[in-house]
C-alpha positions in Angstrom: -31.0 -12.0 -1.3 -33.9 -14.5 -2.2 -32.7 -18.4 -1.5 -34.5 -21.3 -2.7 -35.7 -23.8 0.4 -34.5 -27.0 0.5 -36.7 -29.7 1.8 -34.7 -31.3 4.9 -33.5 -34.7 4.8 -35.0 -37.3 7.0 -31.8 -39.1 7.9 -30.7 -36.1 9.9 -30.7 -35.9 13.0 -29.9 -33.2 15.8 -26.5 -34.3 17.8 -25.3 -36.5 15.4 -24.0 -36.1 11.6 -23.8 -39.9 9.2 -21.9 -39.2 6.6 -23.9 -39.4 3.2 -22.9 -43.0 1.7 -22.0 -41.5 -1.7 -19.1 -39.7 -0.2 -18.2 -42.7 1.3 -17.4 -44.7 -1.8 -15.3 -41.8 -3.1 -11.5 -43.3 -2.9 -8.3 -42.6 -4.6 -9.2 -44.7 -7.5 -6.7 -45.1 -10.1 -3.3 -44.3 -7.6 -0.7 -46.8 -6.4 -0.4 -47.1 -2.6 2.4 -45.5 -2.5 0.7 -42.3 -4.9 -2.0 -42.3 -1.8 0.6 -42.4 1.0 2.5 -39.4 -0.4 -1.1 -37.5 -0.4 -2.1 -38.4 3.0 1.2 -37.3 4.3 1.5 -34.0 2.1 -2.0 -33.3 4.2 -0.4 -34.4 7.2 2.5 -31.8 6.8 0.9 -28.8 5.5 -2.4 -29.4 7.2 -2.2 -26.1 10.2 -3.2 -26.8 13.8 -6.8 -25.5 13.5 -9.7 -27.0 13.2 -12.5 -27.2 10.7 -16.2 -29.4 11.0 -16.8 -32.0 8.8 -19.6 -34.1 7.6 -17.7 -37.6 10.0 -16.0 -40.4 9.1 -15.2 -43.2 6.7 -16.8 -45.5 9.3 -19.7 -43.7 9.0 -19.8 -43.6 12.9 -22.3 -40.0 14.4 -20.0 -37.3 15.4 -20.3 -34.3 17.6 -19.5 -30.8 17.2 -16.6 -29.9 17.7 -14.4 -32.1 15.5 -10.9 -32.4 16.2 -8.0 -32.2 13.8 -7.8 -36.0 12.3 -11.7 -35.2 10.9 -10.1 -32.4 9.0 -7.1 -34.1 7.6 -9.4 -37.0 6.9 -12.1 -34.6 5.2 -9.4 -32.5 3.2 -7.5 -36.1 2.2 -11.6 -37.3 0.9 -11.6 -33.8 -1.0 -7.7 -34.3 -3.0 -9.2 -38.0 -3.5 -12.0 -36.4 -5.3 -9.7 -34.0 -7.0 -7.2 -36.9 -8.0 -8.1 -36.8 -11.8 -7.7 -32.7 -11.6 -6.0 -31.5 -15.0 -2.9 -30.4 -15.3 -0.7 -28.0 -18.0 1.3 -30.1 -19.8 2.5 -28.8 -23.1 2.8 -31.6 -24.8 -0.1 -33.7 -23.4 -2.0 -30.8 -25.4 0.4 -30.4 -28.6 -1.2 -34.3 -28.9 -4.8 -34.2 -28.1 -5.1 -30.9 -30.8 -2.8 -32.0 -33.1 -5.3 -34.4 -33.8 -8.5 -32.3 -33.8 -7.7 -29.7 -37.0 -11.1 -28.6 -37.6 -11.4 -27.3 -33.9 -8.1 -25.9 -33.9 -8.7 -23.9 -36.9 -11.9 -23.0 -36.0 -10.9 -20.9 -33.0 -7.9 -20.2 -34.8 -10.1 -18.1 -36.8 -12.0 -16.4 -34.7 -9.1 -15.2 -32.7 -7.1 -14.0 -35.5 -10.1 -11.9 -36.8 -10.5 -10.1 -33.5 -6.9 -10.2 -33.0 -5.6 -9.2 -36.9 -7.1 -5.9 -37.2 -5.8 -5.4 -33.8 -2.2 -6.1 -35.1 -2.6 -4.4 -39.0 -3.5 -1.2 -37.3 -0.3 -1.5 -34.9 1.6 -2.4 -38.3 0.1 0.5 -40.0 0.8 3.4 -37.4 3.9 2.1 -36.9 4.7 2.7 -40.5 3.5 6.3 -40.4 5.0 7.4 -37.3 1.7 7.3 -35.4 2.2 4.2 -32.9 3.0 6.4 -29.8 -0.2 9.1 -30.7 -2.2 6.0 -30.0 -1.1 3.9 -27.6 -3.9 4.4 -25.3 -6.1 4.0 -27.7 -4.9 1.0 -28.9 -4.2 -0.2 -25.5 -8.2 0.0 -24.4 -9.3 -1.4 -28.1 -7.1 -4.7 -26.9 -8.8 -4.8 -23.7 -12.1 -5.1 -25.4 -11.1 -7.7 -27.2 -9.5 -9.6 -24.6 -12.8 -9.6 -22.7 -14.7 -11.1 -25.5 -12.2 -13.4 -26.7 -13.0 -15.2 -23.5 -11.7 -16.9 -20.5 -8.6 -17.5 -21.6 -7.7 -14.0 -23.0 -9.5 -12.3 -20.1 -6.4 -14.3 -17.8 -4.2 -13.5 -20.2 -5.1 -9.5 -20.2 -4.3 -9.3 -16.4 -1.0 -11.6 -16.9 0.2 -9.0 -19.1 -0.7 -6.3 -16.7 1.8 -7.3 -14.5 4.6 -7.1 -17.3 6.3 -3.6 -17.6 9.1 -5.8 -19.8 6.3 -6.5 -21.9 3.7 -4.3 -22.2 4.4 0.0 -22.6 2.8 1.8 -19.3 -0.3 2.8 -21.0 -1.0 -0.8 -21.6 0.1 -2.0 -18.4 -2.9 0.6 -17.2 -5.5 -0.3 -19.2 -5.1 -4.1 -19.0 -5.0 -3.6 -15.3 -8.4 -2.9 -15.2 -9.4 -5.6 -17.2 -12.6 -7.1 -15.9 -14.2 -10.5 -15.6 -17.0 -9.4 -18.1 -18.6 -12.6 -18.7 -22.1 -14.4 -18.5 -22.8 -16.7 -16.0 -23.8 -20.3 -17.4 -27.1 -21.8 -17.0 -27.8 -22.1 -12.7 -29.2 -25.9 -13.4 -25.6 -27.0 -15.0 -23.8 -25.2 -12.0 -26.2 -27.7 -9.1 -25.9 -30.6 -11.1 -21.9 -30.2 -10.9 -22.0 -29.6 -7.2 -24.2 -32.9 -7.0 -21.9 -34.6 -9.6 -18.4 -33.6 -7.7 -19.2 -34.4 -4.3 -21.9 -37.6 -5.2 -25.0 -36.3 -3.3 -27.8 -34.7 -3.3 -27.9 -30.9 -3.1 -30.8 -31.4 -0.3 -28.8 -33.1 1.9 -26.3 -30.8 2.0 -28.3 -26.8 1.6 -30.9 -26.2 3.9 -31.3 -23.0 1.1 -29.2 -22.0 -1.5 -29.2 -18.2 -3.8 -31.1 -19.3 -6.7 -29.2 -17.0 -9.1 -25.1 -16.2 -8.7 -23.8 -13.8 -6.2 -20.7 -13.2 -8.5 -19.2 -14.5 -11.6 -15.6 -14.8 -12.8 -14.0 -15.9 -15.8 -13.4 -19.5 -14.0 -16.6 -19.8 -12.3 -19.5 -18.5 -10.4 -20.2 -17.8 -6.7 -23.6 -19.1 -4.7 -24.4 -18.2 -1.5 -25.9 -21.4 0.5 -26.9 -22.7 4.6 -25.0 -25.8 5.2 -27.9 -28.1 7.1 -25.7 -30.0 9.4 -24.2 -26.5 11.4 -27.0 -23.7 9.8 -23.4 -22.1 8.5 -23.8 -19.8 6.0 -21.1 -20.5 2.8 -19.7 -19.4 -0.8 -20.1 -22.2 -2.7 -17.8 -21.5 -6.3 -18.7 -24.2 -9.1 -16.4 -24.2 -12.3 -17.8 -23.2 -15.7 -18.4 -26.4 -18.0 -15.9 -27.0 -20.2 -13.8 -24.5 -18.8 -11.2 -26.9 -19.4 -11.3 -28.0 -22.5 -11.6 -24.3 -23.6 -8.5 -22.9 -21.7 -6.3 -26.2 -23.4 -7.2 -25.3 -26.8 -6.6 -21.9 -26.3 -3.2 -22.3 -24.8 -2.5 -24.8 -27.3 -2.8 -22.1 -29.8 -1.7 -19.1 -28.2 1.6 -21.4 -27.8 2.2 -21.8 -31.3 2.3 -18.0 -31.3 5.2 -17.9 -28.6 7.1 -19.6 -31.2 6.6 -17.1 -33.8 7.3 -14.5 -31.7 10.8 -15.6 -30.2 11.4 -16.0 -33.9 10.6 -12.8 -35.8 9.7 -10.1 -33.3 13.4 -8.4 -32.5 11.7 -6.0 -30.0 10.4 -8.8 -27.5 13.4 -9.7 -25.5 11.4 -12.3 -23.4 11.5 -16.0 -23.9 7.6 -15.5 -24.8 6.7 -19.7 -24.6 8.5 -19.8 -21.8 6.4 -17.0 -20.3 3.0 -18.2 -22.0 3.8 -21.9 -20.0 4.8 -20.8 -17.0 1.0 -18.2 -17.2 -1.1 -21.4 -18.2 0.5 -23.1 -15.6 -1.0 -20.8 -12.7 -4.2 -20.9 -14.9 -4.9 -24.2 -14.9 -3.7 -24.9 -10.7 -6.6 -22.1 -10.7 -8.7 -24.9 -11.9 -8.1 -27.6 -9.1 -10.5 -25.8 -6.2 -8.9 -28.1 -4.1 -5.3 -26.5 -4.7 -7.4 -23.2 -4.0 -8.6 -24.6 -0.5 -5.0 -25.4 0.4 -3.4 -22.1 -0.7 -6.3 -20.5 1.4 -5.0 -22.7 4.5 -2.1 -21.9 4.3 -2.6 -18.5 3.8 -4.6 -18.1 6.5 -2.1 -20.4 9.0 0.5 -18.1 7.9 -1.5 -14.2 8.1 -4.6 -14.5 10.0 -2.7 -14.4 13.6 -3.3 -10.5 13.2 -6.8 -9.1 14.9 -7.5 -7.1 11.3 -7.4 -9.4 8.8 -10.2 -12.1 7.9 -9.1 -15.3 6.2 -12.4 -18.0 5.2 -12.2 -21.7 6.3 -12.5 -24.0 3.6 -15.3 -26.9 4.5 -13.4 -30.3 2.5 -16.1 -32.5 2.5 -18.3 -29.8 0.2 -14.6 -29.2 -2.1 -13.5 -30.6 -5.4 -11.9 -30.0 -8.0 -14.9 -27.9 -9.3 -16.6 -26.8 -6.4 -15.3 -25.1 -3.7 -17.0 -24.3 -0.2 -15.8 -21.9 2.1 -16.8 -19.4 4.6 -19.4 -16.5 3.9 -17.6 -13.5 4.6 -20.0 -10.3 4.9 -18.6 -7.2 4.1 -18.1 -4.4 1.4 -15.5 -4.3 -1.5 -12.6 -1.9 -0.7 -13.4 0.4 -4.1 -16.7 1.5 -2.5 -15.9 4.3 -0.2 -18.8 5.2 0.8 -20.4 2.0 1.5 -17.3 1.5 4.1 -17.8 4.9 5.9 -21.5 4.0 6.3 -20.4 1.3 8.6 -18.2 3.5 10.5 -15.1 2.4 8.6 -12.1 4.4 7.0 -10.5 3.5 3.6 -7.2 4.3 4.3 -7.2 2.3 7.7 -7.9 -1.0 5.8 -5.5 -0.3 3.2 -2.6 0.2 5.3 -3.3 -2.9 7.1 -3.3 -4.7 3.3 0.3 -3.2 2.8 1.5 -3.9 6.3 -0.2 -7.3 5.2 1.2 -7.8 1.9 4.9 -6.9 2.9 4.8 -9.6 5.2 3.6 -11.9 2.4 6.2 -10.3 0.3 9.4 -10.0 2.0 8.9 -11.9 5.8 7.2 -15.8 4.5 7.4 -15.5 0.9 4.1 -16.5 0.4 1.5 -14.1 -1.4 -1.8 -13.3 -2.7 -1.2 -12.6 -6.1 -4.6 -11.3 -7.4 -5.4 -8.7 -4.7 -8.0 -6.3 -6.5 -11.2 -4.6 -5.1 -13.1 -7.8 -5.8 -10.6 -9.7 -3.5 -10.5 -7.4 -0.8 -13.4 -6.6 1.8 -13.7 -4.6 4.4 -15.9 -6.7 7.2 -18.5 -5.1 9.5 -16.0 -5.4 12.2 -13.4 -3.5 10.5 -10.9 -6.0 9.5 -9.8 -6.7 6.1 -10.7 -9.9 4.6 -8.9 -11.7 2.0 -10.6 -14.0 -0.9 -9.9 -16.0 -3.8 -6.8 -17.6 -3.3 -6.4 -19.4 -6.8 -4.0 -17.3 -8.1 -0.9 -17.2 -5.2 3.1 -16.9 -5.3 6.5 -17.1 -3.5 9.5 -14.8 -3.4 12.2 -16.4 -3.5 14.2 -16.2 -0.3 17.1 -14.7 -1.6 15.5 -12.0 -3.9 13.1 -11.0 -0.4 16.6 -9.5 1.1 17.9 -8.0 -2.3 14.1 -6.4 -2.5 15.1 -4.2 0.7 18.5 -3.8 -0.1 17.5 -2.6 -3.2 15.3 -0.2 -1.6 18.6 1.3 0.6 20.3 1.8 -2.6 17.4 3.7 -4.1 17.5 5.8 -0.6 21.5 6.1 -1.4 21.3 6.7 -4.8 23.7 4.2 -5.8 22.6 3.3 -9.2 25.4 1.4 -9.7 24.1 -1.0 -6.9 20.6 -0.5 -8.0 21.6 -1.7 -11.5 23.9 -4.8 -9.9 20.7 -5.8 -7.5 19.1 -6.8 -10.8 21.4 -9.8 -11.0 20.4 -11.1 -7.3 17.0 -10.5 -8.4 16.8 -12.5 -11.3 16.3 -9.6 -13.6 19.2 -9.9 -15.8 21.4 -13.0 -16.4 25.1 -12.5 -15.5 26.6 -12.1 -18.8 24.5 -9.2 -19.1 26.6 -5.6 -19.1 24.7 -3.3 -16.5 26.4 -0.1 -17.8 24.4 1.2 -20.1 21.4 0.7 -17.7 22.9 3.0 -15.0 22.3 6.2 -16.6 19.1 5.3 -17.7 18.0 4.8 -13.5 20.2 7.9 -12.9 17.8 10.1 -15.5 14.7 8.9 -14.3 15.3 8.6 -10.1 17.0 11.6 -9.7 14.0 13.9 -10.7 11.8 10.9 -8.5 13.7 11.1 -5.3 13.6 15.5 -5.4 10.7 14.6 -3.2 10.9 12.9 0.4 9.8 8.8 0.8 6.5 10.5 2.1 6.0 11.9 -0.7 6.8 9.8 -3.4 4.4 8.0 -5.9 4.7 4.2 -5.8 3.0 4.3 -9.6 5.2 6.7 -10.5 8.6 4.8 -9.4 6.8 1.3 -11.1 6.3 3.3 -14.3 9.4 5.2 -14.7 11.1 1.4 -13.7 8.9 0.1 -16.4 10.2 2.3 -18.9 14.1 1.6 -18.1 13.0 -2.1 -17.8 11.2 -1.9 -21.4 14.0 -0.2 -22.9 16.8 -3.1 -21.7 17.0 -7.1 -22.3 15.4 -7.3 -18.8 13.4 -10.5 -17.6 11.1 -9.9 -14.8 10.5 -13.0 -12.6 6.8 -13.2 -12.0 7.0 -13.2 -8.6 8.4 -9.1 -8.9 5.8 -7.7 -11.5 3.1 -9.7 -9.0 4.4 -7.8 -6.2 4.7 -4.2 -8.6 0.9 -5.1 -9.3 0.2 -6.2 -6.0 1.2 -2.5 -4.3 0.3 -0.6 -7.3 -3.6 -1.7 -6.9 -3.3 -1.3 -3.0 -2.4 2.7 -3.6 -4.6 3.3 -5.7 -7.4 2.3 -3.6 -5.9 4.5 -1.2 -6.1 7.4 -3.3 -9.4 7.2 -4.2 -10.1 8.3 -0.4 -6.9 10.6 0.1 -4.8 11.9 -3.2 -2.3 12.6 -1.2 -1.9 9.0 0.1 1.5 7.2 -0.6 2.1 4.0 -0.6 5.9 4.2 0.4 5.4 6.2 3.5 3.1 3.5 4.2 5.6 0.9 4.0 8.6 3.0 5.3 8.3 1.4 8.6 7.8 -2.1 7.6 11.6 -1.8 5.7 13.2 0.6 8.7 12.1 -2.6 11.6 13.5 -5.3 9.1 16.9 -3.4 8.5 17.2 -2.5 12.1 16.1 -5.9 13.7 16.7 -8.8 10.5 20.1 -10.5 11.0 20.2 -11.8 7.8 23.6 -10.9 6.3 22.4 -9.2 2.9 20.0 -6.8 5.4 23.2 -6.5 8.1 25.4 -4.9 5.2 22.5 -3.1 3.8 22.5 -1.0 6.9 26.0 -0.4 7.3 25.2 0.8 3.7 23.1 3.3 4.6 24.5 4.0 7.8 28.0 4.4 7.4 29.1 7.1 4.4 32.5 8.9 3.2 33.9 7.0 6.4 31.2 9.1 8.9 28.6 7.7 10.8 24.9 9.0 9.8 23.3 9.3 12.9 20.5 11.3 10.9 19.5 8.4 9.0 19.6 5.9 12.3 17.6 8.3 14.0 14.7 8.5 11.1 15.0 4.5 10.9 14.5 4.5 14.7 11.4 6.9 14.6 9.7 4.7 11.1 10.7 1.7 12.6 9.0 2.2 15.7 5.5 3.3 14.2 5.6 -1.2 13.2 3.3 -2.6 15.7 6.5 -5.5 15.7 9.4 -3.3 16.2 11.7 -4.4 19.2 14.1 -3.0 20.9 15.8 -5.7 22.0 16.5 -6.6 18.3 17.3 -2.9 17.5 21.0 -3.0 16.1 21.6 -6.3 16.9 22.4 -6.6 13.3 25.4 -3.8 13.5 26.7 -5.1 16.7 27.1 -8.8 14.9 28.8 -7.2 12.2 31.2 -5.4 14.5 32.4 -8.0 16.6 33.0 -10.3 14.0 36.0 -11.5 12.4 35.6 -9.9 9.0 34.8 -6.9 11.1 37.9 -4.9 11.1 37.1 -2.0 8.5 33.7 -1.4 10.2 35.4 -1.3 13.7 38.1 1.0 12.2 35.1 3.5 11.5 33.4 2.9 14.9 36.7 3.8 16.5 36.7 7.3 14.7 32.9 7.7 15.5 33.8 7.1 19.0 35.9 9.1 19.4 34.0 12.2 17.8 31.1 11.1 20.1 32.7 11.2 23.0 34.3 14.6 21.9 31.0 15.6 21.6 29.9 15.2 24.6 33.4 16.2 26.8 33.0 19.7 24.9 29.4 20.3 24.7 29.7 19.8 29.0 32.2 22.6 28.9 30.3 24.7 26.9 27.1 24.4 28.8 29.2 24.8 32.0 30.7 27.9 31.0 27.5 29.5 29.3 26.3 28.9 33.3 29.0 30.6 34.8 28.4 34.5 35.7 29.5 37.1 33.3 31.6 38.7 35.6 33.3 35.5 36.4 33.7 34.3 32.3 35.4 38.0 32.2 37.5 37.6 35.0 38.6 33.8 34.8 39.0 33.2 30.8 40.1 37.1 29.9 37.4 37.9 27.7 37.2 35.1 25.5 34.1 34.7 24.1 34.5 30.9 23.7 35.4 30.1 27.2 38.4 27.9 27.6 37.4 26.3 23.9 39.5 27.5 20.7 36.9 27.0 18.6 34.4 28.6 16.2 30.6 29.1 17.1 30.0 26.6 13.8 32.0 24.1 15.2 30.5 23.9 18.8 26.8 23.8 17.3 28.2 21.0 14.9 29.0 19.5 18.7 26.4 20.6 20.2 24.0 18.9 17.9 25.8 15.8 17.7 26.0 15.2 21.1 21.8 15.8 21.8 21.2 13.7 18.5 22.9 10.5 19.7 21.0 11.3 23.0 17.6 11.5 21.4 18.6 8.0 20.0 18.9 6.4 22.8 16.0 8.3 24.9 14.1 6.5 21.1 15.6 3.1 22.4 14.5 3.6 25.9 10.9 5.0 25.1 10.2 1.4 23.2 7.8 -0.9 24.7 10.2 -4.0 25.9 13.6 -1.9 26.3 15.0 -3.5 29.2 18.7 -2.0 30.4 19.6 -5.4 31.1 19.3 -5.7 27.1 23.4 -4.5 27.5 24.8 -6.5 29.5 25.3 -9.0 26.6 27.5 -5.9 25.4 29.4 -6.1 28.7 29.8 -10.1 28.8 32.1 -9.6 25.8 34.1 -7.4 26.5 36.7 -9.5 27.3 37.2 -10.9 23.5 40.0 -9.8 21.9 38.3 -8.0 19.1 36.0 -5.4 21.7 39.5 -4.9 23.8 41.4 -3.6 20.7 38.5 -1.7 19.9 38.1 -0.1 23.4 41.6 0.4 23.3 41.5 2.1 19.7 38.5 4.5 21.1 40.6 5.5 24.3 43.8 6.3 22.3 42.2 8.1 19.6 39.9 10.2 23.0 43.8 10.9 24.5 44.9 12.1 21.4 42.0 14.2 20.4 42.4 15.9 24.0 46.1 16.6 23.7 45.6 17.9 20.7 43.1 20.2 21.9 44.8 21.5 25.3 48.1 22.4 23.3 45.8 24.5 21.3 44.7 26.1 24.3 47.6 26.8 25.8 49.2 28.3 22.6 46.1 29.7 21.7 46.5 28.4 17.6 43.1 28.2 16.4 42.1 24.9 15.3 42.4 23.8 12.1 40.2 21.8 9.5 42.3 19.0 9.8 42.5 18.8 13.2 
């Protein structure tokens, strides 16, 4: 990549770094004491333990590599000062700069209705003459096109609506999804004078060389590649367009004014439409403030970038501001170029199961996730992790909805649509005044034909769309955060299955939600698995054993918190109907084992013997069918698989029971030994009288 040279500066010196004097001078100007003091300590708080050069000091004294973690606070808190008159959404601040301006306002007003009314006439029309589902994908990549040359604005808004299967019809969910940031780049003089403009110095005493053309442009801005002088570092410097803001307002401003029409007239939009459009132009315009960026990137990387595979930039404050943003260079290839990535000895589908195990941390553990994850986001490095970039557009799960998310899952497993369609509620889906019944047979219709096939096998697009249809069909309202996350996994298959068809996203992700149920204590997760474990008043050893054997392939499953969960629930005070059931699966267990002992002694005894001592019965000494003593039989070596899984686990420790034995002595645990030993003696009895009056045994008993 050619570079332009930059002629070095004569003030610099080797071993020690003055800060230039124009960054100096940079202050919060305009903010109270108190407006600075809340900053400082914001950087304080969220600032992680790591450390990150900077130019120096306010003082202006020579530093040293390396620079402790007071130089970065100090160079991040220089950076928000230099941010401090960042724009933010504010409906009405807008409503009364462009009320005032008419001819702009109608202006684009025109120009988007002319791209956008033949658009809607020919919807109109085909509607009308019972064409409007013919063409849906044709419609849906002619508003695509249009989106991309309406402009910034409409380019965001495109992929917004990508994400909404309340919204948008599946075909346009697909086509806006690959929505692309087809825009010029703006003149590279106007980007280096902003760079010298934000940060108040010259770009020759920052560069030792910088690209002389963009490396990559964005609907927001465009992406240099530059050699910081004072450490020869190699960084992406990303300026903001001009006028970007200005643009976006107006746009907003206008595309507002359609909300309102909408909520009004169109019946078929459930959605409160302004309230979506504000919360959308909200996120767009934090996308603005680079300096938001560099934080989410921090924190992103304090909270994901502890595992060996995944890359995460620094951010370098004291080249960041509002408009410009400098972070690490990060070499490496994007993750839709297959072949590129086997050339340096990489594989696909290695790198994109370490972005789901990723992303379902992000999702469902912290909360905290990248929102925008497409093939341009997404790099595989030279050393085979998986780097993450832009981290303008992020979002949180809420805490509550991360637990109904898996429990939702379990009742997809279960089949308990009625759950399924009362999850919506916890999820923020539906408001409570809202009759799931109708909605039940709709998720009936669609998963039962779905879940014909095994989690391994299942489509993650498929589920989304089939959900997207029942959701399109109801008054649903899905929170951003969900149709982020839907988006989020959707785009992480299908890079998947451009290197494997047969790839599936939910196998992938199987063991992530089989350690959480197993290990989480949270209570929504504790009766989730009872849920799926316990069923028509019989334990499922089937389905512990498959969560044991998922759970395990999670590089951060643990035994010792195996169960846990289950064993809480048990000993508990509101406990009793689960310990009721334990008692019956005790006793079965222990059945199990008595009579499949028996059986294998008696299948080792001689034939002549068996003749001689039990008369010819081909059972033994058991009154039993040959069905029934498999059914024990395979009871008994399932449980012991089980625990031979426990045992085979990294950190299983015996010691890991004696907990178990330390309680015994509470009053709950003695009632239910007691329960399990009288239901054994009974069971017995019950047995031997059979034997000796040789009555076969019954179903019931």
């Amino acid at each position: 990549m050619a570079t332009v040279a930059i002629q070095p500066c004569p003030s610099w010196t080797r071993g020690s770094i003055p800060i230039p004097k124009p960054i100096q001078r940079r202050r919060f100007r305009g903010r109270t004491k108190l407006t600075r003091l809340k900053v400082l300590a914001a950087v304080v708080e969220a600032t992680p333990s790591t450390t990150v050069p900077s130019i120096g000091n306010r003082n202006n004294r020579a530093l040293t590599l390396p620079f402790n973690r007071a130089d970065d606070l100090q160079a991040e808190a220089r950076a928000m000062g230099r941010a401090v008159n960042a724009t933010l959404y504010s409906p009405e601040l807008l409503a009364s700069k462009y009320g005032s301006q008419p001819i702009k306002v109608v202006q684009r007003a025109i120009e988007i209705v002319s791209s956008l009314g033949s658009f809607g006439l020919k919807l109109f029309l085909e509607q009308k003459n019972g064409m409007l589902e013919k063409n849906k994908r044709t419609r849906a990549t002619e508003l695509k096109t249009i989106f991309t040359q309406l402009g910034p604005t409409f380019v965001k808004l495109g992929q917004g609506l990508s994400t909404r299967p309340d919204i948008c019809p599946p075909e346009y969910l697909e086509e806006l999804s690959e929505l692309q940031d087809g825009l010029p780049t703006f003149p590279d003089e106007e980007a280096f004078a902003c760079i010298e403009r934000e940060l108040g110095v010259s770009l020759d005493s920052i560069f030792s060389s910088i690209s002389p053309s963009p490396i990559a442009a964005a609907s927001l801005g465009q992406v240099y590649k530059a050699r910081l002088k004072y450490s020869g570092k190699l960084v992406a410097i990303k300026v903001q367009r001009p006028s970007i803001e200005e643009a976006i307002g107006l746009d907003f401003y206008l595309i507002r004014g359609l909300g309102f029409f909408i909520n009004k007239y169109v019946d078929i939009i459930t959605t409160d439409v302004v309230a979506l459009i504000d919360e959308f132009a909200r996120r767009v315009f934090q996308e603005l403030n680079y300096v938001q960026e560099g934080q989410n990137a921090r924190r992103f990387k304090k909270l994901y970038a502890d595992r060996p595979d995944i890359c995460v930039p620094d951010i370098f404050w004291d080249y960041t501001s509002a408009k410009v943003l400098a972070m690490d260079w990060v070499d490496g290839v994007k993750l839709n170029e297959q072949e590129a990535i086997e050339r340096q000895g990489l594989k696909v589908l290695d790198l994109v199961n370490t972005g789901i195990q990723c992303s379902l941390r992000q999702l469902l553990e912290y909360g905290y996730f990248h929102a925008d994850p497409h093939p341009g986001n997404l790099l595989a490095t030279p050393d085979g992790r998986l780097a993450f970039l832009d981290f303008g557009m992020m979002s949180e799960t809420p805490e509550d909805a991360r637990s109904a998310i898996i429990g939702h899952v379990v009742h997809l497993v279960n089949r308990d649509y009625e759950a399924m369609a009362r999850d919506y509620y916890a999820l923020d889906f539906l408001s409570p005044d809202v009759d799931v019944s109708p909605i039940v047979p709709a998720l009936r219709d669609f998963f039962d034909d779905a879940l014909n096939y095994t989690v391994s096998e299942l489509n993650f697009k498929t589920l989304v769309d089939g959900l997207g249809n029942v959701l399109y069909q109801f008054p649903f309202n899905v929170p951003a955060y969900y149709a982020l996350i839907l988006r989020s996994l959707t785009v992480l298959e299908g890079l998947a299955l451009n290197a494997d068809p047969n790839f599936k996203v939910l196998a992938a992700s199987y063991p992530y939600f089989a350690k959480r149920l197993l290990t989480d204590p949270n209570p929504y997760l504790r009766d989730a698995l009872i849920e799926l474990l316990f069923k028509d008043e019989k334990f499922r050893w089937s389905r512990l054993e498959d969560l044991l054997i998922q759970g395990r392939m999670d590089s951060d499953f643990s035994a010792k918190e195996a169960l846990q969960p289950v064993l809480k629930v048990l000993l508990s005070p509101d406990g009793e109907v689960i310990r009721t059931l334990v008692i019956k699966e005790a006793v079965r267990v222990s059945e199990a084992f008595t009579l499949s002992s028996i059986s294998d002694t008696y299948k080792s005894v001689p034939d002549f013997m068996r003749t001689l001592v039990f008369n010819g019965n081909a059972n033994g000494p058991l009154m039993m069918s040959e069905s029934e003593m498999q059914s024990m039989i395979e009871l008994r070596n399932q449980v012991l698989r089980i625990w031979g899984l426990l045992q085979s686990s990294n950190d299983f420790d015996p010691a890991l029971l004696l907990p178990i034995f330390q309680i015994l002595r509470q009053p709950e645990v003695r009632k239910l030994g007691g329960g399990v030993m009288d239901g054994i003696t009974q069971r017995f009895l019950a047995r031997f009288l059979q034997q000796v009056l040789r009555v076969p045994a019954t179903a019931s008993a």
